[in-house]
VOZALUM-729402 format. One record per residue: residue number from 1; residue in three letters; x, y, z of N, C-alpha, C in turn. Coordinates in steps of 0.1 Angstrom, whole numbers, plus 5000, padded with zeros to 4 digits. Layout:
REM residues N
NUM / ala / X / Y / Z / X / Y / Z / X / Y / Z
...
REM end
This chain:
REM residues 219
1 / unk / 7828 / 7478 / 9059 / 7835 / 7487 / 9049 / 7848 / 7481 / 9045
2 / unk / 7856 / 7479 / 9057 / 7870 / 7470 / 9051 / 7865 / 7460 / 9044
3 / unk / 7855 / 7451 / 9043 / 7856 / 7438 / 9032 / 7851 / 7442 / 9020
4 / unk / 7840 / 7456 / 9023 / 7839 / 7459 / 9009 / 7855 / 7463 / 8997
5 / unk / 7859 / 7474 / 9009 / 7875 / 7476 / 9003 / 7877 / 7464 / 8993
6 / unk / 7883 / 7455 / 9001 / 7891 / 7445 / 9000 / 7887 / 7441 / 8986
7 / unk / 7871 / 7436 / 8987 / 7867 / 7433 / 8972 / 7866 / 7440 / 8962
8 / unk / 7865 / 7457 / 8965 / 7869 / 7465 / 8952 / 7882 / 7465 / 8948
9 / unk / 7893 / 7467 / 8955 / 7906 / 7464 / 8950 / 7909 / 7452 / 8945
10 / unk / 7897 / 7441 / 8947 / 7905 / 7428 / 8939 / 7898 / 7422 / 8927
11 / unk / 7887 / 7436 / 8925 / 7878 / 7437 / 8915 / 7886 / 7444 / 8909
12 / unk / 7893 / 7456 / 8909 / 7903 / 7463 / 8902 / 7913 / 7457 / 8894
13 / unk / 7917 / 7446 / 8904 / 7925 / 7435 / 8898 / 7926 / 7429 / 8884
14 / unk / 7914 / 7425 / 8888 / 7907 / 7417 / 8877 / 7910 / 7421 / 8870
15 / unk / 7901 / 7432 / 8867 / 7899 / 7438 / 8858 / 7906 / 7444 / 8849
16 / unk / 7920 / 7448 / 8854 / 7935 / 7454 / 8847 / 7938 / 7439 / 8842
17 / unk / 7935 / 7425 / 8850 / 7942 / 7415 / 8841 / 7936 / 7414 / 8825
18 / unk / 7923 / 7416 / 8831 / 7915 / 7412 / 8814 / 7918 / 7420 / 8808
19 / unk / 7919 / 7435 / 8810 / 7928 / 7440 / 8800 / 7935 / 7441 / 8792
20 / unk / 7944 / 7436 / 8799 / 7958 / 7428 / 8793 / 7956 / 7417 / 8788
21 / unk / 7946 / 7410 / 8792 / 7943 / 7394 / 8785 / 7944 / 7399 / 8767
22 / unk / 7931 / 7409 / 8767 / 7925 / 7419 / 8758 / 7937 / 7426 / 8748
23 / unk / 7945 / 7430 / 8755 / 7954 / 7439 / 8748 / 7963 / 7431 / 8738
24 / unk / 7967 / 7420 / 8748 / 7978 / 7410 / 8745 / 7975 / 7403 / 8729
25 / unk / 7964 / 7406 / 8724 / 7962 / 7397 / 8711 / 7965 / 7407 / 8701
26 / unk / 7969 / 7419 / 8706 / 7976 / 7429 / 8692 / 7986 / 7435 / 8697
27 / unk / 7998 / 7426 / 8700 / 8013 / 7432 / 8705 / 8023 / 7428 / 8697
28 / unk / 8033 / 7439 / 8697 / 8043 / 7429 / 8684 / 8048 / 7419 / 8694
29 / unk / 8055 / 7411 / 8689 / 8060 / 7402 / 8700 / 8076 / 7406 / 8701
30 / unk / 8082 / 7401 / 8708 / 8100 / 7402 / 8709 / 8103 / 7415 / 8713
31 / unk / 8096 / 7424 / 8722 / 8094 / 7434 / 8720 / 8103 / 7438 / 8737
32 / unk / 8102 / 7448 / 8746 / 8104 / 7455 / 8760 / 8094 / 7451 / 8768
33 / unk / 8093 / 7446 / 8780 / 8083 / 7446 / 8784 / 8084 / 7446 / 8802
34 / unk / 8082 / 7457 / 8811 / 8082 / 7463 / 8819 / 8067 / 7453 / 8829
35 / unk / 8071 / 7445 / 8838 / 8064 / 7440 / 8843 / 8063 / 7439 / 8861
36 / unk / 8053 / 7438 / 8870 / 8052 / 7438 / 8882 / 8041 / 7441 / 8885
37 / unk / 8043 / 7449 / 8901 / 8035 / 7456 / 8906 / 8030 / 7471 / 8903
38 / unk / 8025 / 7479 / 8913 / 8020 / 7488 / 8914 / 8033 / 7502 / 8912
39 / unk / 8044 / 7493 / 8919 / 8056 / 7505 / 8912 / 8061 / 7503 / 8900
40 / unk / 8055 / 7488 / 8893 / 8062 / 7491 / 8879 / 8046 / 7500 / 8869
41 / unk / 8033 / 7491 / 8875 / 8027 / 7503 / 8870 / 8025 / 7519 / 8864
42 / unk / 8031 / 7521 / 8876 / 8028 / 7539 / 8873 / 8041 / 7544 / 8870
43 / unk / 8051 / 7534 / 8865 / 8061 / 7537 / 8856 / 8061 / 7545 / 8849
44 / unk / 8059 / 7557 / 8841 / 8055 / 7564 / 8828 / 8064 / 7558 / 8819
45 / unk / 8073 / 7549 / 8815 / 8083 / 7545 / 8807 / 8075 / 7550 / 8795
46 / unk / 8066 / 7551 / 8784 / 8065 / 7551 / 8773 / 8066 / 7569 / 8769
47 / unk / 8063 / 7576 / 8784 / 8063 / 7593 / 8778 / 8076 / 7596 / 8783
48 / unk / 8080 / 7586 / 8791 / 8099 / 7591 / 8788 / 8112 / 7587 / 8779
49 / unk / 8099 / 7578 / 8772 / 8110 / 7575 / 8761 / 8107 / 7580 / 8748
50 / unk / 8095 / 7587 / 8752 / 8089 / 7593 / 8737 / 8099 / 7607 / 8742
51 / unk / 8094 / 7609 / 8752 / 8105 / 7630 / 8754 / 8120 / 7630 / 8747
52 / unk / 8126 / 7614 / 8753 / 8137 / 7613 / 8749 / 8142 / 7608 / 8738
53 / unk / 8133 / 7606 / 8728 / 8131 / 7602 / 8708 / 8136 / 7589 / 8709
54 / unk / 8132 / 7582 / 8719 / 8135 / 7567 / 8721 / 8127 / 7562 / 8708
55 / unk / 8135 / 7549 / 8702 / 8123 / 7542 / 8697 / 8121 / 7527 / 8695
56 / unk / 8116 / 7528 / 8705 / 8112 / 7513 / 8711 / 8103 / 7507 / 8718
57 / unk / 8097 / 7497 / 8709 / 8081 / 7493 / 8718 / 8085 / 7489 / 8730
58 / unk / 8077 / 7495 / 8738 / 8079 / 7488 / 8752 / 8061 / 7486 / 8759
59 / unk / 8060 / 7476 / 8764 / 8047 / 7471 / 8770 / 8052 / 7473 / 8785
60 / unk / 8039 / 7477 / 8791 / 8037 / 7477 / 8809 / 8027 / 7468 / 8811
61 / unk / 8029 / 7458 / 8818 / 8021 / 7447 / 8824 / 8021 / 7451 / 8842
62 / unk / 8025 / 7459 / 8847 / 8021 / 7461 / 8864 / 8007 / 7461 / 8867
63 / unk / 8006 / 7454 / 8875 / 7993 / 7458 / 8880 / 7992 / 7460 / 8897
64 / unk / 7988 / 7474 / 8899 / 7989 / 7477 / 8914 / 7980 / 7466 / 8924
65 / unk / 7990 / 7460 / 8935 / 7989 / 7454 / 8946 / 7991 / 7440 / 8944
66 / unk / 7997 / 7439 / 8939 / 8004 / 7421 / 8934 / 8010 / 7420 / 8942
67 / unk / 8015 / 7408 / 8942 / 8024 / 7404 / 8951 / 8029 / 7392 / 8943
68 / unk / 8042 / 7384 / 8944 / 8044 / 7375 / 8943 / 8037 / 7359 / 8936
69 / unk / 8029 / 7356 / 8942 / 8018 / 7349 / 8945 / 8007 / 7353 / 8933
70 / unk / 8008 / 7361 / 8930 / 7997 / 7368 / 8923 / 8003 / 7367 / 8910
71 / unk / 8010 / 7369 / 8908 / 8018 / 7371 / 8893 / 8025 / 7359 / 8891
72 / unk / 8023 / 7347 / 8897 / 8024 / 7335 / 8896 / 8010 / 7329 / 8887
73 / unk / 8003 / 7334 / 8890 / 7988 / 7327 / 8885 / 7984 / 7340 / 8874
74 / unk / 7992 / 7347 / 8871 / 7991 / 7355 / 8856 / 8004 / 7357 / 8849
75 / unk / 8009 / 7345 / 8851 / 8021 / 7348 / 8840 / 8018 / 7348 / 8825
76 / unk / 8010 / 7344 / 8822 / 8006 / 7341 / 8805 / 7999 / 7361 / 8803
77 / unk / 7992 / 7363 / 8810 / 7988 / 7375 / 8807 / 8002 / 7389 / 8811
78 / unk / 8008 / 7390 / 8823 / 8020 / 7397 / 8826 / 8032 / 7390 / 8818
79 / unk / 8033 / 7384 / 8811 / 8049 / 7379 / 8807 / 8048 / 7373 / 8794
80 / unk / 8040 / 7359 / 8796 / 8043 / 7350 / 8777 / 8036 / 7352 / 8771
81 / unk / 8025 / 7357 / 8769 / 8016 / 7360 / 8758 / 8020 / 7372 / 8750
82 / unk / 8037 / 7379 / 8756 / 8042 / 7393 / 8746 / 8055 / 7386 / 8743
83 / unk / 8056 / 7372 / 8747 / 8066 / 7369 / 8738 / 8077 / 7376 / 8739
84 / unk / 8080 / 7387 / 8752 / 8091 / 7397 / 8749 / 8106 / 7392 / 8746
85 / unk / 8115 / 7401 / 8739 / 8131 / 7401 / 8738 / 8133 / 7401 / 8745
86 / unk / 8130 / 7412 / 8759 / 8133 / 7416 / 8773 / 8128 / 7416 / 8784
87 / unk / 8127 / 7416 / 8793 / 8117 / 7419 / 8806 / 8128 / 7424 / 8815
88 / unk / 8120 / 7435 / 8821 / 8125 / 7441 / 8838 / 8114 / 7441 / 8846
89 / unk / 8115 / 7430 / 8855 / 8109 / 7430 / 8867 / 8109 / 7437 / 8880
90 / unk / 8100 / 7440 / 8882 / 8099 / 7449 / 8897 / 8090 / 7441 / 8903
91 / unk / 8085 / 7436 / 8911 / 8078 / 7424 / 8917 / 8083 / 7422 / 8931
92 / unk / 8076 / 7420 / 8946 / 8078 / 7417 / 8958 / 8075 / 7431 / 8966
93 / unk / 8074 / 7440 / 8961 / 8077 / 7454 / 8972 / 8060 / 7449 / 8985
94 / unk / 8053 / 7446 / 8974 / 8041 / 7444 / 8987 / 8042 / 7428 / 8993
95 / unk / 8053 / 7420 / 8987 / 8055 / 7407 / 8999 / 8060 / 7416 / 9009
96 / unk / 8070 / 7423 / 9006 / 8082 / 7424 / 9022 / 8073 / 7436 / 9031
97 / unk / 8062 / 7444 / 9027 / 8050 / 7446 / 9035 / 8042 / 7438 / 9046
98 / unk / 8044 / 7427 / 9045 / 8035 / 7422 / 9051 / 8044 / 7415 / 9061
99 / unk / 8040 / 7413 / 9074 / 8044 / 7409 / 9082 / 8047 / 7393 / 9088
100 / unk / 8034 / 7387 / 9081 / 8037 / 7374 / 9076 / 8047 / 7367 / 9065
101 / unk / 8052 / 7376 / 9059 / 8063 / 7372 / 9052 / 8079 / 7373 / 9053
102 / unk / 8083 / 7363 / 9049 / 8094 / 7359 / 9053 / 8105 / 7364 / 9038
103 / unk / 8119 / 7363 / 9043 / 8127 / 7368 / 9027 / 8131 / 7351 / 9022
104 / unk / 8129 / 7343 / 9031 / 8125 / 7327 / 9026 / 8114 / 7323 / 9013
105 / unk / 8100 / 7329 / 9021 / 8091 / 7331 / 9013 / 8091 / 7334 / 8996
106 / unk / 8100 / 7348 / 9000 / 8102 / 7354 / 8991 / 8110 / 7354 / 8979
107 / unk / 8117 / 7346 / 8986 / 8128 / 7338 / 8974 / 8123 / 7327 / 8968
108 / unk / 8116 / 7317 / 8974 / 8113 / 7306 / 8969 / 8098 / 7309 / 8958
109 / unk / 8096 / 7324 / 8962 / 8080 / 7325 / 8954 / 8092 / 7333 / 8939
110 / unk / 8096 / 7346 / 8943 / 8102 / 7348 / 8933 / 8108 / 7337 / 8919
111 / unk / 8120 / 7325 / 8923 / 8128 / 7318 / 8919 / 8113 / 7311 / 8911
112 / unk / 8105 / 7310 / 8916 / 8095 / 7302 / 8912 / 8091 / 7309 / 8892
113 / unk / 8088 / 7325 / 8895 / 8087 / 7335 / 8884 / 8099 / 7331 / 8875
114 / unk / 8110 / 7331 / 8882 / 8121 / 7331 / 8872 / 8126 / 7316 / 8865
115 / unk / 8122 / 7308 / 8869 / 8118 / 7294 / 8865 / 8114 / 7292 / 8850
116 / unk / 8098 / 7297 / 8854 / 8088 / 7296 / 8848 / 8096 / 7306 / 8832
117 / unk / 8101 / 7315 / 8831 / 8109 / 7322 / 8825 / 8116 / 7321 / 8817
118 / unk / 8124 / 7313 / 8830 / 8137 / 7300 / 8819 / 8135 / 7292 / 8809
119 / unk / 8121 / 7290 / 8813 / 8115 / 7276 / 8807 / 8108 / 7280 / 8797
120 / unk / 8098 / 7287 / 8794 / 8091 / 7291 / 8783 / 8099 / 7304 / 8776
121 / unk / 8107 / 7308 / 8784 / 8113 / 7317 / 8771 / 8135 / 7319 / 8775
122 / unk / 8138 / 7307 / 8773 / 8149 / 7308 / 8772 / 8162 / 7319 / 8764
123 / unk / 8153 / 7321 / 8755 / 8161 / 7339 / 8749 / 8163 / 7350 / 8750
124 / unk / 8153 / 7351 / 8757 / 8148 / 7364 / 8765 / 8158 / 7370 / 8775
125 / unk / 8163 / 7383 / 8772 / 8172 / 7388 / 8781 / 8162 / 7391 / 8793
126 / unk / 8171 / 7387 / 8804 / 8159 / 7394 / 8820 / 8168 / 7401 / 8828
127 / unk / 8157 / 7409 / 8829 / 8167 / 7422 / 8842 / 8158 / 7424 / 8855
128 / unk / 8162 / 7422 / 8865 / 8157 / 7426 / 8878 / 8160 / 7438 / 8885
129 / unk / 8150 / 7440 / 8886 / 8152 / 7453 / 8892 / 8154 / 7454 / 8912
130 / unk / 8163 / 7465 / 8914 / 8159 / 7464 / 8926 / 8151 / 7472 / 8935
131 / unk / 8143 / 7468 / 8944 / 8135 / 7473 / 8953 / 8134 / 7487 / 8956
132 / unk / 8128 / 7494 / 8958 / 8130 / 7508 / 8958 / 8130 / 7518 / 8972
133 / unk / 8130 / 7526 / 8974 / 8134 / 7528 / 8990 / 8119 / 7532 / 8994
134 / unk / 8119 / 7536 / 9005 / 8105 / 7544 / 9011 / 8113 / 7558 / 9017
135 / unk / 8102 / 7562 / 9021 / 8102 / 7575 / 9036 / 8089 / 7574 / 9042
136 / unk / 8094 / 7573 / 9053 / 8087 / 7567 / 9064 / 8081 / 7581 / 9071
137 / unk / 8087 / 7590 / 9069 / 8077 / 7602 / 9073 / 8066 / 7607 / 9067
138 / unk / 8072 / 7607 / 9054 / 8060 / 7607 / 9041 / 8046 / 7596 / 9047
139 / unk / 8049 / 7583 / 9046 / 8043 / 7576 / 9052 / 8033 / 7577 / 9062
140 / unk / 8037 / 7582 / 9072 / 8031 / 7583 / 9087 / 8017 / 7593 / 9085
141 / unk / 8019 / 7602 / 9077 / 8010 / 7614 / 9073 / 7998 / 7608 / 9067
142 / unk / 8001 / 7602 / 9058 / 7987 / 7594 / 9050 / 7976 / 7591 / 9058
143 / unk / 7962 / 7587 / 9051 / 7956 / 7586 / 9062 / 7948 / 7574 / 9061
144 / unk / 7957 / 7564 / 9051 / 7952 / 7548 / 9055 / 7965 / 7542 / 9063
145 / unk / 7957 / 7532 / 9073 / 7960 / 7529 / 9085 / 7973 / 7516 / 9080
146 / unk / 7984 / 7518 / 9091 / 7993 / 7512 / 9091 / 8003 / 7517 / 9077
147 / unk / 8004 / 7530 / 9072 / 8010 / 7533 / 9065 / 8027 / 7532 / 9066
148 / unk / 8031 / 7542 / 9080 / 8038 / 7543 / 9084 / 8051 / 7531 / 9088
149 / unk / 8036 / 7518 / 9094 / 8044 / 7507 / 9097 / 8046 / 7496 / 9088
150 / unk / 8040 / 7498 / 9076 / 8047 / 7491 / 9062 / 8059 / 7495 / 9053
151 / unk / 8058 / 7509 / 9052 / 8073 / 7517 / 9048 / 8083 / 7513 / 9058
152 / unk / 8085 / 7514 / 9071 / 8093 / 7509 / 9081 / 8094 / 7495 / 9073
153 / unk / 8088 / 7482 / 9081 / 8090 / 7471 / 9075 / 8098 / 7469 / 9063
154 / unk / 8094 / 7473 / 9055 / 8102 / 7471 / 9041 / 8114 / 7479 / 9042
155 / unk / 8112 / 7491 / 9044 / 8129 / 7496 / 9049 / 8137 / 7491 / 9060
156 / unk / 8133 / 7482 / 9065 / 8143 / 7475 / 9075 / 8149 / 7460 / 9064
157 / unk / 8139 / 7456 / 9056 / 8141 / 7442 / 9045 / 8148 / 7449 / 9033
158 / unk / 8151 / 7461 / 9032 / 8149 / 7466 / 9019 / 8164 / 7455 / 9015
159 / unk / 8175 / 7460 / 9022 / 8188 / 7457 / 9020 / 8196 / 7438 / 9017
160 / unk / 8188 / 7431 / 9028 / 8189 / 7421 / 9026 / 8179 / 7414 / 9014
161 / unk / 8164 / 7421 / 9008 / 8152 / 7416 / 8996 / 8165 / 7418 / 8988
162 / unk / 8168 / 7433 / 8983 / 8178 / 7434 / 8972 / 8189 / 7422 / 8968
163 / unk / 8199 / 7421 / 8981 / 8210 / 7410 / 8982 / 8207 / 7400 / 8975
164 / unk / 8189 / 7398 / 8984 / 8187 / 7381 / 8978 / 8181 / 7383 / 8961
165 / unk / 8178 / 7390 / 8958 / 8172 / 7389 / 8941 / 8183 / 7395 / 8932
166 / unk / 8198 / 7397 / 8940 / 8208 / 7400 / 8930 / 8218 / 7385 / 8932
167 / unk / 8212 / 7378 / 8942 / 8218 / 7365 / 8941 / 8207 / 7357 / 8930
168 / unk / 8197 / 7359 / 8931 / 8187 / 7355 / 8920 / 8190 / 7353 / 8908
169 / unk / 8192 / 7367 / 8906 / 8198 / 7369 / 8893 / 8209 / 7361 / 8889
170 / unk / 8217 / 7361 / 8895 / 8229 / 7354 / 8893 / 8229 / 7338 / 8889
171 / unk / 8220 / 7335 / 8897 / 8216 / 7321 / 8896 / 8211 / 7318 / 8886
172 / unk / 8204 / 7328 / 8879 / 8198 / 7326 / 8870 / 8201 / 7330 / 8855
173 / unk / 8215 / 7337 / 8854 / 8222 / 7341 / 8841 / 8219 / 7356 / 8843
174 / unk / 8205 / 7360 / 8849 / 8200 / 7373 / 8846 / 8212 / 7385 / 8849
175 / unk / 8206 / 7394 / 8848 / 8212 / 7412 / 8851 / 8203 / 7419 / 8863
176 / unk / 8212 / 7422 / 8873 / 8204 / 7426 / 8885 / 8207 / 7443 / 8883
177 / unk / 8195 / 7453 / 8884 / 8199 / 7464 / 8880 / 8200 / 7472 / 8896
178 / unk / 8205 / 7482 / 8903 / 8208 / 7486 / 8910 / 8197 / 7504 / 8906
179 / unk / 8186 / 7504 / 8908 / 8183 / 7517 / 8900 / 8176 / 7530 / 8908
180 / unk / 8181 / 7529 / 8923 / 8180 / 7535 / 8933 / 8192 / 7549 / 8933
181 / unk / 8207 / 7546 / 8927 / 8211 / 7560 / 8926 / 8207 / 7574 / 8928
182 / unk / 8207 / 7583 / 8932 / 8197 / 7597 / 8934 / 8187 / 7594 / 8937
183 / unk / 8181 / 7585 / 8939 / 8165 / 7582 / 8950 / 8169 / 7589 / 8965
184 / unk / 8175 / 7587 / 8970 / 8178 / 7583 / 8982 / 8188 / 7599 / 8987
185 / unk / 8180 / 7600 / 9004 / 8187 / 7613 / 9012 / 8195 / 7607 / 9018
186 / unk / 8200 / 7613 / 9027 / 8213 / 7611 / 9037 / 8211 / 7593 / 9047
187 / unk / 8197 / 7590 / 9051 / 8194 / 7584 / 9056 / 8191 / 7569 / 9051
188 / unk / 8188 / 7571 / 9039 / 8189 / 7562 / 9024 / 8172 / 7560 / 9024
189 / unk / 8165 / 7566 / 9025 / 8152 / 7566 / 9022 / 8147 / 7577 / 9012
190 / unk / 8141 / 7574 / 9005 / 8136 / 7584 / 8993 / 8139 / 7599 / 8999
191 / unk / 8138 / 7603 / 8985 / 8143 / 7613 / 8988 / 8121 / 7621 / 8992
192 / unk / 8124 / 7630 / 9001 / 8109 / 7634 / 8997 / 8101 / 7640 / 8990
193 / unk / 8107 / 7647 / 8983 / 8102 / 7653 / 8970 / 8102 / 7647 / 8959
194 / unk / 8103 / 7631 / 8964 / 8103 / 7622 / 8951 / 8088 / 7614 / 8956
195 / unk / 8089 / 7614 / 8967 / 8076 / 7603 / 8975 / 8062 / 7606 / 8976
196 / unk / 8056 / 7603 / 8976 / 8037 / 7603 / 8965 / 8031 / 7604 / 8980
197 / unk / 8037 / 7589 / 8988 / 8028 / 7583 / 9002 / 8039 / 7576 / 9010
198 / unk / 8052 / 7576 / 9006 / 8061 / 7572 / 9016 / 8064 / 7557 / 9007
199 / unk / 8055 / 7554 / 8996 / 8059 / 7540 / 8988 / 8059 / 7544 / 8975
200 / unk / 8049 / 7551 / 8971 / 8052 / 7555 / 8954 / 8055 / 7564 / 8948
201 / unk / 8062 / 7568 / 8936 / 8069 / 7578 / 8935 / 8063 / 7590 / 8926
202 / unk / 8069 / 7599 / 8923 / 8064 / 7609 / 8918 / 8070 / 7606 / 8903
203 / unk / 8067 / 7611 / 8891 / 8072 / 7610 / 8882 / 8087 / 7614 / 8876
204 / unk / 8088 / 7624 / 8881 / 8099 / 7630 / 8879 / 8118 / 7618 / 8890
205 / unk / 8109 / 7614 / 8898 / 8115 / 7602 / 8903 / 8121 / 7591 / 8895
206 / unk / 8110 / 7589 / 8888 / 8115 / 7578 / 8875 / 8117 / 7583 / 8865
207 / unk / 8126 / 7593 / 8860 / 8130 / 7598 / 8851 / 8144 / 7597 / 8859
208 / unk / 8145 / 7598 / 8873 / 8161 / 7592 / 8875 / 8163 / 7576 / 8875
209 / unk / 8152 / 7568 / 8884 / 8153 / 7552 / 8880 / 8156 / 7550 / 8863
210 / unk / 8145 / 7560 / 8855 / 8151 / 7555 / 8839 / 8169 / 7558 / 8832
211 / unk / 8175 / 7567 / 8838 / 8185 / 7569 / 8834 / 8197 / 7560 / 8841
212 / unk / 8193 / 7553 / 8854 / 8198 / 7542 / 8860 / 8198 / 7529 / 8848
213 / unk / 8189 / 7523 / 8843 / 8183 / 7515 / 8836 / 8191 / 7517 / 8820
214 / unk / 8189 / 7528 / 8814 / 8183 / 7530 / 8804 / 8198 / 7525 / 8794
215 / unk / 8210 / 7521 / 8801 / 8219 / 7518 / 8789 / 8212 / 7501 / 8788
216 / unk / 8202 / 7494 / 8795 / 8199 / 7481 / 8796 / 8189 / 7480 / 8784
217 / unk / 8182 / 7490 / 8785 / 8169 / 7494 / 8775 / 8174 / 7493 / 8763
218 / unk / 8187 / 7503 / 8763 / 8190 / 7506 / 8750 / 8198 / 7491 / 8737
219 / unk / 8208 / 7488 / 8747 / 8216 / 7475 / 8743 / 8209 / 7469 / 8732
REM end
C-alpha cells in the first residue's frame, strides 16, 4: 500500500507538470509568477486579487510535494518558459521535513535555483519568501503517520532555513519577504484557526501572507 501511495503521488506530479508544460504555450510573458511547492500551490493569489480589483496577471506554478531537488529538474516548466517580470518563491518547506536533510543541503540546492535565475533571466525582479510556521498540535491529530514529528522538525529549522534564504537573497541582489506577521500565537506557531493539518493553511491565512507581500506585488 505504501509503494502504491508513493507512486500515486508522483503520478500526481507529473501530471500538474504537464499541465503546466501545456499551459505555458499561452502565457503573456513578463508577467507575476508565484512559484514552489505545495504551500505556494494552494495560494488562492488570483481570487484575492480579483476581491481586491487587483489587476495583474499572475501565474501559480506550485506543485504539491516538491522539494528542492525537484524543482531543479522543472525549471523551464515552473520558472522560464513564463518569462516572468517577477517571481516569489516559496520552495524547501518539505526539504527541512525530512530528516536526512541538512540546512547545508539546503542551501547549496536552493543557491543552485537562484543561479539558474540569474542566468537565464537577469531582469527579473525575485522575491523570496519566508518559510511559514506550523502547529504542532494541529499536526499530531491527523491521521497520516509521522505528522506531528515533521511540523516539530521544521519548527525547530524554521528560524535558522529563514536566516539562511534571507542571506540568499542578499547574495543574490534578491528581496527576502518576511510574510509570517499575524500567522503566528504566543508560541510562534501558526496560529490554529489558520492551520488545515499543522502545515497548510486555510485561506483566510493567506489573505494575511498577501497583505504582508502585497506592496512587492504591487511596485
Amino acid at each position: 500500500m505504501e509503494e502504491f501511495m508513493k507512486n500515486m503521488f508522483q503520478r500526481q506530479k507529473d501530471e500538474k507538470l504537464e499541465r503546466y508544460r501545456r499551459l505555458n504555450r499561452q502565457v503573456v510573458k513578463g508577467q507575476i509568477l508565484f512559484t514552489g511547492s505545495s504551500l505556494m500551490e494552494q495560494f488562492p493569489i488570483n481570487e484575492i486579487a480579483m476581491t481586491q480589483s487587483i489587476d495583474k496577471i499572475i501565474y501559480n506554478r506550485g506543485i504539491g510535494g516538491y522539494t528542492i531537488p525537484e524543482m531543479l529538474g522543472a525549471m523551464d516548466e515552473q520558472i522560464f518558459d513564463l518569462e516572468p517580470g517577477k517571481i516569489f518563491i516559496n520552495i524547501g518547506t518539505n526539504d527541512l521535513s525530512r530528516e536526512d536533510e541538512t540546512l547545508e543541503m539546503l542551501i547549496v540546492d536552493y543557491r543552485s535555483v537562484l543561479s539558474g535565475i540569474s542566468k537565464r533571466l537577469p531582469e527579473t525582479r525575485v522575491y523570496l519568501m519566508a518559510y511559514y510556521p506550523v502547529n504542532i498540535s494541529v499536526a499530531s491529530k491527523q491521521p497520516w503517520p509521522d505528522a506531528d514529528k515533521a511540523a516539530r522538525l521544521r519548527f525547530e529549522r524554521l528560524e535558522k532555513a529563514n536566516s539562511a534564504v534571507k542571506e540568499l537573497a542578499e547574495e543574490f541582489g534578491y528581496e527576502y519577504i518576511d510574510v509570517n506577521k499575524g500567522l503566528t500565537d504566543e508560541t510562534g506557531q501558526t496560529r490554529e484557526e489558520f492551520s488545515v493539518d499543522g502545515i497548510h493553511m486555510w485561506p483566510d491565512a493567506y489573505e494575511i501572507v498577501f497583505e504582508n507581500m502585497k506592496k512587492y506585488i504591487m511596485e
